[in-house]
C-alpha positions as CSV (number, residue, x, y, z in Angstrom):
1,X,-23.5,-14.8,-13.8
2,X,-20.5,-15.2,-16.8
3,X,-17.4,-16.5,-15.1
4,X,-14.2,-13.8,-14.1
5,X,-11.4,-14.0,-16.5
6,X,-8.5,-16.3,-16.2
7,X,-5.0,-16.1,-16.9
8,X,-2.9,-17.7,-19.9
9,X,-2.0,-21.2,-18.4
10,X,1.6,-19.8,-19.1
11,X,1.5,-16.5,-16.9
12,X,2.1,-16.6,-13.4
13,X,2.6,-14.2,-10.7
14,X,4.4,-14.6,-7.8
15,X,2.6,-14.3,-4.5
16,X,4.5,-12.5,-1.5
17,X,4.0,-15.2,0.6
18,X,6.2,-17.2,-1.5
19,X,8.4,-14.5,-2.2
20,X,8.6,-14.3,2.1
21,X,8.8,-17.8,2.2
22,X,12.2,-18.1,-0.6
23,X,13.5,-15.1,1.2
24,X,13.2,-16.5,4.8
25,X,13.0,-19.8,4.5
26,X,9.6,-20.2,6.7
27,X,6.4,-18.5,7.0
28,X,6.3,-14.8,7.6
29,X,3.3,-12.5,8.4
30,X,2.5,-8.3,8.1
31,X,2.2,-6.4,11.5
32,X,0.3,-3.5,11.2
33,X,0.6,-0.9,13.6
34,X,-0.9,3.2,13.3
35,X,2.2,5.5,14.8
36,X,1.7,8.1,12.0
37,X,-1.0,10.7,12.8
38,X,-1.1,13.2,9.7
39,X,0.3,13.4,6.2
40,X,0.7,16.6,3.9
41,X,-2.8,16.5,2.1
42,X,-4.6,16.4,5.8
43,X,-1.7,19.4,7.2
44,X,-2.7,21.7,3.6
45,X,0.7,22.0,2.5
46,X,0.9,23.8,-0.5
47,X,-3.0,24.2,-0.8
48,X,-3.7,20.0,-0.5
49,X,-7.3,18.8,0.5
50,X,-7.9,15.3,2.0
51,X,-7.2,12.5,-0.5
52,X,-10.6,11.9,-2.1
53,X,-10.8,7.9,-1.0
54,X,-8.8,8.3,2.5
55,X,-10.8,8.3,5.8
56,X,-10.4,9.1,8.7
57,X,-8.2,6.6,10.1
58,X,-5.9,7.0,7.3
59,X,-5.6,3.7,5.8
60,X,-5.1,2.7,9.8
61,X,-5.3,-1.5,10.8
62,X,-9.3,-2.7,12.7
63,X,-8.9,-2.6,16.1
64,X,-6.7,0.2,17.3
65,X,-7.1,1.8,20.0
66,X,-6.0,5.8,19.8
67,X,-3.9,5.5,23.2
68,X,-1.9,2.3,22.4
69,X,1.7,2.7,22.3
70,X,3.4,1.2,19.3
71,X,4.3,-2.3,20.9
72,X,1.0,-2.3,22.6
73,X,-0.5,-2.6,18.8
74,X,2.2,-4.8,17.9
75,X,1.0,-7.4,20.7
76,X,-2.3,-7.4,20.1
77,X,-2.2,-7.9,16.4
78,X,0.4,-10.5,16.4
79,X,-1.0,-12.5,18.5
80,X,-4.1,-12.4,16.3
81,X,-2.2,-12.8,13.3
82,X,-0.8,-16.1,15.0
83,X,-3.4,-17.5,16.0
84,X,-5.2,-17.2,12.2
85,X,-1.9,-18.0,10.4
86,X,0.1,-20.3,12.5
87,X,3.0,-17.8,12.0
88,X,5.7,-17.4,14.2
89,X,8.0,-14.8,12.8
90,X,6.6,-11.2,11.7
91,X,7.4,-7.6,9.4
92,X,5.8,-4.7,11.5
93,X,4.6,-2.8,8.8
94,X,3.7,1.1,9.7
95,X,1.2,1.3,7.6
96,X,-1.4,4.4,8.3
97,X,-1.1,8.0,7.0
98,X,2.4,8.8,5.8
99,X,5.2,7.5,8.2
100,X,8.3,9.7,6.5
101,X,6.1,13.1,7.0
102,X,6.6,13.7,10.6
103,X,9.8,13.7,12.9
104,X,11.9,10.7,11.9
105,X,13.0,10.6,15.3
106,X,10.2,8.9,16.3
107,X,10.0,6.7,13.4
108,X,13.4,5.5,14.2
109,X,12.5,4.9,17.7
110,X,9.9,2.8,16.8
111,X,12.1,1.3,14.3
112,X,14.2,-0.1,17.3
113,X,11.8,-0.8,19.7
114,X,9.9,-3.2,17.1
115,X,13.9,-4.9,16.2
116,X,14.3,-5.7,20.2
117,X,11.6,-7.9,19.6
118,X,12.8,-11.4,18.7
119,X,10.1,-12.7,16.1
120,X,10.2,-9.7,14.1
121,X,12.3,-10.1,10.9
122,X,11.4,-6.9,9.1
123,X,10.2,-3.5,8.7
124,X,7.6,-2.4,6.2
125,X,7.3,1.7,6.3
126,X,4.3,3.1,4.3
127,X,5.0,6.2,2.7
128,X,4.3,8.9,-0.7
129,X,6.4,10.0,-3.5
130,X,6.5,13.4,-2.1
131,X,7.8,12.7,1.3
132,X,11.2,11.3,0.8
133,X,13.6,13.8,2.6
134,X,17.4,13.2,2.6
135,X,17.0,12.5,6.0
136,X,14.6,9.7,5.6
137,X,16.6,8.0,2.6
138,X,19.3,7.7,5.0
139,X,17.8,6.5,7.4
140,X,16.5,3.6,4.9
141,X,19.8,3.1,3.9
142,X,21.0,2.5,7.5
143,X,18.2,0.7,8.4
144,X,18.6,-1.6,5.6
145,X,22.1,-3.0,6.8
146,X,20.3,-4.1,9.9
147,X,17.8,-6.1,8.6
148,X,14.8,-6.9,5.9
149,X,13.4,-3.3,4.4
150,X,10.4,-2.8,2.4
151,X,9.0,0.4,1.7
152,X,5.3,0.7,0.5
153,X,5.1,3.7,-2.0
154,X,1.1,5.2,-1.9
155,X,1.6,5.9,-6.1
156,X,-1.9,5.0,-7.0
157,X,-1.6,5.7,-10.6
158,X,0.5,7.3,-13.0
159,X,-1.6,9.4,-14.6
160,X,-1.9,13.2,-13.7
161,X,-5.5,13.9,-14.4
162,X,-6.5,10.7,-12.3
163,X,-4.2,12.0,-9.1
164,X,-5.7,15.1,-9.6
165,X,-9.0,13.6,-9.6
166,X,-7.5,11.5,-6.4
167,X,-6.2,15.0,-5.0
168,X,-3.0,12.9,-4.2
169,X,-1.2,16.1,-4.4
170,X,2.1,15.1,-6.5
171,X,2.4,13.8,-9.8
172,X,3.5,11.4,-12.2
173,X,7.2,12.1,-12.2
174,X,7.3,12.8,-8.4
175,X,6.3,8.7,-8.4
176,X,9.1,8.1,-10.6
177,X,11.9,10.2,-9.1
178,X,10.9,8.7,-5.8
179,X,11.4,4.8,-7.0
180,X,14.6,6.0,-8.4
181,X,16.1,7.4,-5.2
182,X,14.8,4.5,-3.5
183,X,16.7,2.0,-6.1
184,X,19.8,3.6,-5.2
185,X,19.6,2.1,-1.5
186,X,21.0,-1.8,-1.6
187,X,19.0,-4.5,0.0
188,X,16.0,-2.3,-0.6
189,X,12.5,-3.7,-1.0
190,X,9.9,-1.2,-3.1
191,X,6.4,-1.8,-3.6
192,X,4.7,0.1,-5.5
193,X,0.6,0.7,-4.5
194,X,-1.6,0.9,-7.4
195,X,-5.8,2.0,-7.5
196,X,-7.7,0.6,-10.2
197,X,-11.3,1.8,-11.1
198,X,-10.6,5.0,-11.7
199,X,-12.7,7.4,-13.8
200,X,-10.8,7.5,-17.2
201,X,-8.9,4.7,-16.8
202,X,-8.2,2.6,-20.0
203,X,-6.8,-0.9,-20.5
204,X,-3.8,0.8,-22.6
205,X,-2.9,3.0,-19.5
206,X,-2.7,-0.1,-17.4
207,X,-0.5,-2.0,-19.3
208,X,1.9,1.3,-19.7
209,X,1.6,1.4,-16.2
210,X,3.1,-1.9,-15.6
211,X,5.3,-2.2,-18.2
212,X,6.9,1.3,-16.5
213,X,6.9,-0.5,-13.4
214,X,8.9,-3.1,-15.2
215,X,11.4,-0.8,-16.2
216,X,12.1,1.0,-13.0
217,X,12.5,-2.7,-11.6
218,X,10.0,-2.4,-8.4
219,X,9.8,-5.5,-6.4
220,X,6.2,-5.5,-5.6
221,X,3.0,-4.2,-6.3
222,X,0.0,-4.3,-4.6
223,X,-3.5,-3.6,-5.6
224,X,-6.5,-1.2,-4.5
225,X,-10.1,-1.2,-6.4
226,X,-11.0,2.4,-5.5
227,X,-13.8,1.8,-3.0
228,X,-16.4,4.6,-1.2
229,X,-16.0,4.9,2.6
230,X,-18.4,6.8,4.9
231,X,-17.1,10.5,5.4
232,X,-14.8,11.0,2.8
233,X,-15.0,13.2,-0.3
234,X,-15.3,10.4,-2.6
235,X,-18.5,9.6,-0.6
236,X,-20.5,12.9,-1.9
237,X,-18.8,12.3,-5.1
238,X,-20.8,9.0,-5.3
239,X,-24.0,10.3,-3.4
240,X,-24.2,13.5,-6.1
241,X,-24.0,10.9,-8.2
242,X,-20.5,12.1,-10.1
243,X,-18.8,8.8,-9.3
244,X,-19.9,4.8,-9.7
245,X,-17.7,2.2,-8.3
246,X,-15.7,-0.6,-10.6
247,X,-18.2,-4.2,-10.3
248,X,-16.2,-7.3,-9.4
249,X,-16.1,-8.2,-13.4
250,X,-14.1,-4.9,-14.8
251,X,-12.1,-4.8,-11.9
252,X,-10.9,-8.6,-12.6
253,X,-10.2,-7.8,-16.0
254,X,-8.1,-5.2,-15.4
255,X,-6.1,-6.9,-12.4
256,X,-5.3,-9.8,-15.1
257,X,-4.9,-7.3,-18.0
258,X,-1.9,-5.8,-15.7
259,X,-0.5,-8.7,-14.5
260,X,-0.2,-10.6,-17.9
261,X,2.3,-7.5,-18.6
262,X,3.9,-7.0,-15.2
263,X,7.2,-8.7,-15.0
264,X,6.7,-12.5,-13.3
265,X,9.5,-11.5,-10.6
266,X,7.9,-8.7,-9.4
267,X,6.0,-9.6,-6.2
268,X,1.9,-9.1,-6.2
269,X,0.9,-8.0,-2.5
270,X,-2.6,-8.2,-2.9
271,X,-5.2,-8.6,-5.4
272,X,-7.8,-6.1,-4.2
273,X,-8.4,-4.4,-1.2
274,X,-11.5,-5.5,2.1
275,X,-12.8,-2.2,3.9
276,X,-10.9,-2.9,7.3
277,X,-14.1,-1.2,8.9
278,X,-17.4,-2.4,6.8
279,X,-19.4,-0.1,9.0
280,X,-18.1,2.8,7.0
281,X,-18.2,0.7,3.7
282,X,-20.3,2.6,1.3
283,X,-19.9,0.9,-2.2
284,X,-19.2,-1.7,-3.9
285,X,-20.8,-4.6,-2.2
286,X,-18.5,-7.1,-2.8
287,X,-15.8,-5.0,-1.4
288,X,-16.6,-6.7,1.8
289,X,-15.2,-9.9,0.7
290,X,-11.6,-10.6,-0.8
């Protein structure tokens, strides 16, 4: 087997765990707790179906138990995440379905709750281009004054036949609108989440898509290979035979195709993505390993 590609000895990215460690000044670690229950594609607002790669757990952390409160998650994880990382200070990230879609009330009570807690330093709030109310934007704003925000934007690509194809539901320019409204908030942190190996992608499209990125100044980005999970439609795609996973080779080719054009500062998240459950892991193999 040829080797993966390499990057030019003078491109670098920069790793969030560096980016955590200059902004902190010691290690910090990712939370993830499942307080969400629904987002607009599951609900069938304006005629949405199920995203095509989302199951039903909805992008939910291993290991969560449906009647766990909030800080019952929060416990469990980060003591596991201590354990493995030797870390000592956290960012509870809400990560599953879309955190902005239902009552913020809640959201801002969980907010607070997970702030009372001395060792977290953070909030990460995953969320989509198309659920960005007024309401919500303020509440970033406020919330950012308190301490360290990030918010994780589900863009995926920018191309409209591909979220189409996706059935994300919104569309190129929603993505864009949406990192502009969030730019306006100070002390803001956006990353931007991006899935590669998807049908009709092209190397040209991938460089456009991070030098856009560069433009709109996002702070991070982090990377999905578009993977087949048990029960979802992406599974009978693949099973009809109307879909075929990116190999480990492509996909590496395209993740250092974008990064040689993404701006150094910006923040890489991850590289590619492990099925959190590999029971329900249907294709590629060597999803299973990072």
């Amino acid at each position: 087997m040829s080797s993966l590609p390499k990057f030019d000895h003078q491109k670098r990215f920069l790793p969030i765990s560096q980016f955590y460690r200059e902004k902190f000044g010691f290690r910090v670690q990712k939370v993830s707790v499942s307080v969400a229950k629904t987002c607009p594609n599951r609900e069938g607002l304006a005629g949405m179906k199920t995203c095509i790669f989302c199951d039903e757990w909805g992008s939910a952390p291993a290991f969560v138990q449906a009647d766990w409160s909030m800080l019952d998650q929060l416990k469990y994880h980060r003591e596991r995440i201590r354990k493995r990382y030797k870390a000592n200070k956290f960012l509870l990230y809400f990560q599953s379905y879309t955190n902005t879609f239902g009552k913020l009330s809640e959201l801002k009570k969980h907010c607070e709750e997970a702030l009372q807690q001395e060792d977290i330093v953070g909030i990460v709030i995953g969320t989509r281009p198309d659920c960005l109310p007024k309401g919500a934007l303020k509440f970033f704003g406020e919330l950012s004054e308190q301490t360290y925000l990030s918010i994780e934007l589900g863009i995926q690509t920018f191309d409209d036949q591909q979220l189409i194809f996706l059935r994300r539901g919104h569309d190129r320019e929603a993505a864009i609108r949406a990192i502009k409204q969030l730019k306006k908030i100070p002390n803001l942190n956006i990353c931007a989440h991006l899935i590669f190996g998807i049908p009709g992608e092209s190397d040209q499209q991938l460089i456009e898509a991070a030098n856009l990125l560069n433009g709109l100044s996002v702070d991070g980005v982090k990377l999905h290979n578009l993977h087949v999970l048990k029960n979802t439609p992406l599974a009978e795609e693949y099973s009809s035979g109307n879909f075929s996973p990116i190999d480990l080779r492509d996909y590496a080719e395209r993740v250092v195709l974008f990064l040689e054009n993404l701006d150094q500062k910006i923040s890489i998240h991850r590289l590619t993505a492990v099925a959190p459950r590999w029971d329900e892991l249907i294709a590629p193999e060597w999803t299973k390993e990072k």
